[in-house]
C-alpha positions in Angstrom: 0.0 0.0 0.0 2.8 2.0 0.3 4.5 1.6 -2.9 1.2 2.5 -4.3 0.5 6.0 -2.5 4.3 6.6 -3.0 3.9 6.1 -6.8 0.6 8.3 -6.9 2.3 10.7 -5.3 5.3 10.9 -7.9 2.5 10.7 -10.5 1.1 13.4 -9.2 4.3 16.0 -8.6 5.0 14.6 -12.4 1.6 15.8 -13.4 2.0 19.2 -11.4 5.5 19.7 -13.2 3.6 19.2 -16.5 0.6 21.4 -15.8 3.7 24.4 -14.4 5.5 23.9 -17.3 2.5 23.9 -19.9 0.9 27.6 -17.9 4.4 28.8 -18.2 5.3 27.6 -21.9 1.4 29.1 -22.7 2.2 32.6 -20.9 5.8 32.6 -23.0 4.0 32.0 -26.4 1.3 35.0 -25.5 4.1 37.3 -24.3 5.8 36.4 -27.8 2.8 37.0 -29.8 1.4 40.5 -27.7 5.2 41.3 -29.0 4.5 40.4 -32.6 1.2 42.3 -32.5 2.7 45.4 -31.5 5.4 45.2 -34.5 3.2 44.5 -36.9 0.6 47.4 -36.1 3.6 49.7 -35.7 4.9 48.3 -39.7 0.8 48.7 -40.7 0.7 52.5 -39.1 4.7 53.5 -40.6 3.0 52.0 -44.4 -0.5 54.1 -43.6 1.7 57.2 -43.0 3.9 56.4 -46.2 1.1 56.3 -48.2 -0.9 59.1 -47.1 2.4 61.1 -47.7 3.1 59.2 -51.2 -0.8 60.8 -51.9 -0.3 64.2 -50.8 2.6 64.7 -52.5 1.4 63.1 -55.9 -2.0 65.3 -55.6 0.5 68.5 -54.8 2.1 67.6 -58.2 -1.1 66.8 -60.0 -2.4 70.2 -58.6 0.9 72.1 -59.8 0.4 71.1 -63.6 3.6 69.4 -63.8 2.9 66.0 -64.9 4.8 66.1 -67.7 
């Protein structure tokens, strides 16, 4: 009886080393993709601002006459 509860009880520190490491290796992978998020918004918004300055400046030139 013994052996058994002993083994149960390494079953269950195994089990309770899986579940910490799965809750940390979950929390590690949302860190890693909040980071991702924010680079890829901050690319989006630094191409929005490109462009909107790409437009103005080809309307400027449009307006000026000198398309030629």
């Amino acid at each position: 009886m013994g052996d058994l509860v002993r083994v149960m009880t390494l079953e269950g520190a195994g089990a309770l080393l899986v579940l910490v490491w799965l809750v940390v290796r979950l929390e590690w992978i949302r860190s890693e993709n909040a980071n991702a998020h924010r680079a890829i918004t901050k690319n989006i918004d630094d191409v929005k601002q490109d462009v909107r300055m790409l437009i103005k400046h080809l309307l400027e030139r449009n307006a000026s006459g000198s398309d030629a």
